[in-house]
C-alpha positions as CSV (number, residue, x, y, z in Angstrom):
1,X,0.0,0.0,0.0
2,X,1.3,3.4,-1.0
3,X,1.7,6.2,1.8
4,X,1.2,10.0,0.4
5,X,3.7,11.5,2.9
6,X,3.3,15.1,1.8
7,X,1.9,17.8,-0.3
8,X,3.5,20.5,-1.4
9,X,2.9,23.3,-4.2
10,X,5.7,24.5,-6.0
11,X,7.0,26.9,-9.0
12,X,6.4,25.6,-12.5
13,X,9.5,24.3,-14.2
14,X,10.7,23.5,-17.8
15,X,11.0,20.0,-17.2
16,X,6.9,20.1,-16.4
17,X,6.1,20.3,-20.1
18,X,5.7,17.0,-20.6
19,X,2.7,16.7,-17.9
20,X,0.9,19.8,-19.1
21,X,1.0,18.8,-22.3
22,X,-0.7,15.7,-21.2
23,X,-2.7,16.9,-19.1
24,X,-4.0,19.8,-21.0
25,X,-4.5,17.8,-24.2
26,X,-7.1,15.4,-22.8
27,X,-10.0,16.1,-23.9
28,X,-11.9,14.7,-20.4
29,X,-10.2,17.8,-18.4
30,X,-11.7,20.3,-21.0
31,X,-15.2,20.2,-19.4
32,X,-13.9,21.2,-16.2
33,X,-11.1,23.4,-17.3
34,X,-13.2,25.0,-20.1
35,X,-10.5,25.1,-22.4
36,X,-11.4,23.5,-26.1
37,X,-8.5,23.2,-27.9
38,X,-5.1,21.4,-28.1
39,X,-1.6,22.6,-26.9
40,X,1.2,22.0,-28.8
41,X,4.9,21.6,-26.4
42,X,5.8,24.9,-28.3
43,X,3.0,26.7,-27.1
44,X,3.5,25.4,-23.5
45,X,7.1,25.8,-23.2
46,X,6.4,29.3,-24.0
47,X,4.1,29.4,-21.1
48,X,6.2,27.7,-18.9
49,X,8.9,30.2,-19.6
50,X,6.9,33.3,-19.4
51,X,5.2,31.9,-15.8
52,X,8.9,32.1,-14.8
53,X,9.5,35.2,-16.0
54,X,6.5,37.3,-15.5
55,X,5.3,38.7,-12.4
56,X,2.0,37.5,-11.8
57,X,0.5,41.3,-11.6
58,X,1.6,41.5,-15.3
59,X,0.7,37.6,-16.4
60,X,-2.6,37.8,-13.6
61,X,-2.2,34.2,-12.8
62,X,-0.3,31.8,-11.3
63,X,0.5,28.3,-11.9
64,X,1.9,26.2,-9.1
65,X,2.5,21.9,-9.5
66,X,1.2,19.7,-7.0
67,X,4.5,17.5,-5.9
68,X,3.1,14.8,-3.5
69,X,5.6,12.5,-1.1
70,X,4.8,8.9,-2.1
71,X,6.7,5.9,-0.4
72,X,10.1,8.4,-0.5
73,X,9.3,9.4,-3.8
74,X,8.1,12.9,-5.1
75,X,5.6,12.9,-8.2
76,X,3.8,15.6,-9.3
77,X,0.5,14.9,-9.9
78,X,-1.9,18.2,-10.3
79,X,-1.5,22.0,-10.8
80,X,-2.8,24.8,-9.2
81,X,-4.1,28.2,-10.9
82,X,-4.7,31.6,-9.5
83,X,-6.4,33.3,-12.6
84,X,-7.7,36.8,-12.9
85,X,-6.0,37.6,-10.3
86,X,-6.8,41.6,-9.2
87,X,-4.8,43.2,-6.8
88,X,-6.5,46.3,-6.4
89,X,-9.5,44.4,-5.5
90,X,-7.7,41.9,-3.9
91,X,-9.1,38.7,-5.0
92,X,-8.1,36.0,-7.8
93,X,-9.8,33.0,-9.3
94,X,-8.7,29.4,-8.0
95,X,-8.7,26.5,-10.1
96,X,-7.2,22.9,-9.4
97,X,-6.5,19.8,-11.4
98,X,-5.5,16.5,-9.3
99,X,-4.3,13.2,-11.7
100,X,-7.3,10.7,-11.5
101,X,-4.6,8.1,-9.7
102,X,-4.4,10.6,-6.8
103,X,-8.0,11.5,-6.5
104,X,-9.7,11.0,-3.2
105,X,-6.2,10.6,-1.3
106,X,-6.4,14.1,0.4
107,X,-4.2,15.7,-2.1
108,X,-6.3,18.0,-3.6
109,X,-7.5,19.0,0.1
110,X,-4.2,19.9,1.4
111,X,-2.9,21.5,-1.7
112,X,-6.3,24.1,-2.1
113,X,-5.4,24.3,1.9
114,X,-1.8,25.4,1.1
115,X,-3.1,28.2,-2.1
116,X,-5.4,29.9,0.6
117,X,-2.9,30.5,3.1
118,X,-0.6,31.9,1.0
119,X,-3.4,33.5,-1.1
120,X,-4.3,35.4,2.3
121,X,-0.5,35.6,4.0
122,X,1.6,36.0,1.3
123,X,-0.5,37.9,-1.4
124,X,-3.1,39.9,1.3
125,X,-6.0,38.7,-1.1
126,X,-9.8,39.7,0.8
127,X,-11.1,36.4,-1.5
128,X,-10.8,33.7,-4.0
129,X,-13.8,32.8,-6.4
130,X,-14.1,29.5,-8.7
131,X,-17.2,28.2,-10.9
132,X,-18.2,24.3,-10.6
133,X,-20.6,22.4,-12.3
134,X,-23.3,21.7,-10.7
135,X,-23.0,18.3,-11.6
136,X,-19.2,18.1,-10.4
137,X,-19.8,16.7,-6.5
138,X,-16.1,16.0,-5.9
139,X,-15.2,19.7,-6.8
140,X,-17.9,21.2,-5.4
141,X,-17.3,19.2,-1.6
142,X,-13.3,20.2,-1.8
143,X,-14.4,23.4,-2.4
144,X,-17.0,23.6,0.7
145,X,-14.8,21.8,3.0
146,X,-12.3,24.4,2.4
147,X,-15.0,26.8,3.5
148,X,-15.8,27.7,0.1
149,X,-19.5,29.3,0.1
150,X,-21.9,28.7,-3.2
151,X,-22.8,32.5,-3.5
152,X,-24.8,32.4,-7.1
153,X,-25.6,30.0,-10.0
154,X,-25.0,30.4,-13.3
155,X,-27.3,28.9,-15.6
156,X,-26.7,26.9,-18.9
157,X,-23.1,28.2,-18.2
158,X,-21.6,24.9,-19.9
159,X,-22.4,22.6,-23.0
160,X,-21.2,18.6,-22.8
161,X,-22.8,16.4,-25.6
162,X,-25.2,19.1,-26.4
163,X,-26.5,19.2,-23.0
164,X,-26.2,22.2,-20.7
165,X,-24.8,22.8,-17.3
166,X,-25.1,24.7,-14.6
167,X,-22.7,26.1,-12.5
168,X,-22.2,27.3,-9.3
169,X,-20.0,30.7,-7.9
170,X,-18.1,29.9,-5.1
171,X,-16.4,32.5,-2.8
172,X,-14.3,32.0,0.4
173,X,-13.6,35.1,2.3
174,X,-10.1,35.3,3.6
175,X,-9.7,36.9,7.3
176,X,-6.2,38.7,6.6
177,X,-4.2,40.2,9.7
């Protein structure tokens, strides 16, 4: 039996490509991530090498990997995206992709855990937003159990297989010091 030892969230690096490419190209994710087309390693090197580079008030986002402890070994296995991020208003957009092998071990959890802290330490951010599909339970309970509140709903917001979706708008207040 595998033991996830620890979670950590960490800068993007070049040698992350690979993953993204992967990751991003799969056409189950693109629901979720409402993105609808494919990435070539060009286009995501680039990005990789302008995350680096940029300051996120220039880029407005910011992509950190999900590196898990596992048995003595470290894996990446998600990424997690502050998007939209405004600093005059002082509140971002949070998005989070897990690998469907590391689903339902806590990772997810403790990463989001990890983004809000230094969401509210580090960056002084008054709140984080995110959309889910109404339909997406395992989203939608991270999100709550991180003390995310459902504060609207956005109809027919989403189109799968000619069918539309709802979603919902989540917010979570952050208490800074």
């Amino acid at each position: 039996m595998c033991k996830i030892e620890t979670v950590r969230l960490r800068s993007i690096e070049p040698e992350d490509v690979d993953l993204i490419y992967e990751w991003e190209n799969n056409p189950y994710n693109w629901f979720i991530s409402e993105t609808y087309q494919l990435y070539s390693k060009f286009m995501l090197e680039l990005f990789v090498r302008e995350a680096r580079d940029y300051d996120m008030t220039i880029s407005k986002q910011l992509r950190q990997m999900i590196d898990i402890l596992e048995d003595g070994v470290v894996k990446t296995v998600g990424t997690l995206d502050l998007f939209e991020y405004n600093p005059i208003h002082r509140r971002a957009g949070i998005g989070i992709f897990v690998s469907e092998k590391y689903r339902g071990k806590g990772v997810g959890t403790k990463a989001l855990l990890q983004m809000v802290q230094y969401a509210r330490d580090i960056l002084n951010l008054h709140q984080l937003h995110c959309t889910i599909a109404v339909t997406n339970n395992v989203s939608l309970a991270l999100f709550q159990n991180a003390g995310f509140k459902i504060t609207g709903t956005n109809k027919d917001w989403l189109i799968r297989a000619e069918k539309l979706t709802d979603v919902y708008f989540l917010q979570l207040l952050l208490q800074t010091k």
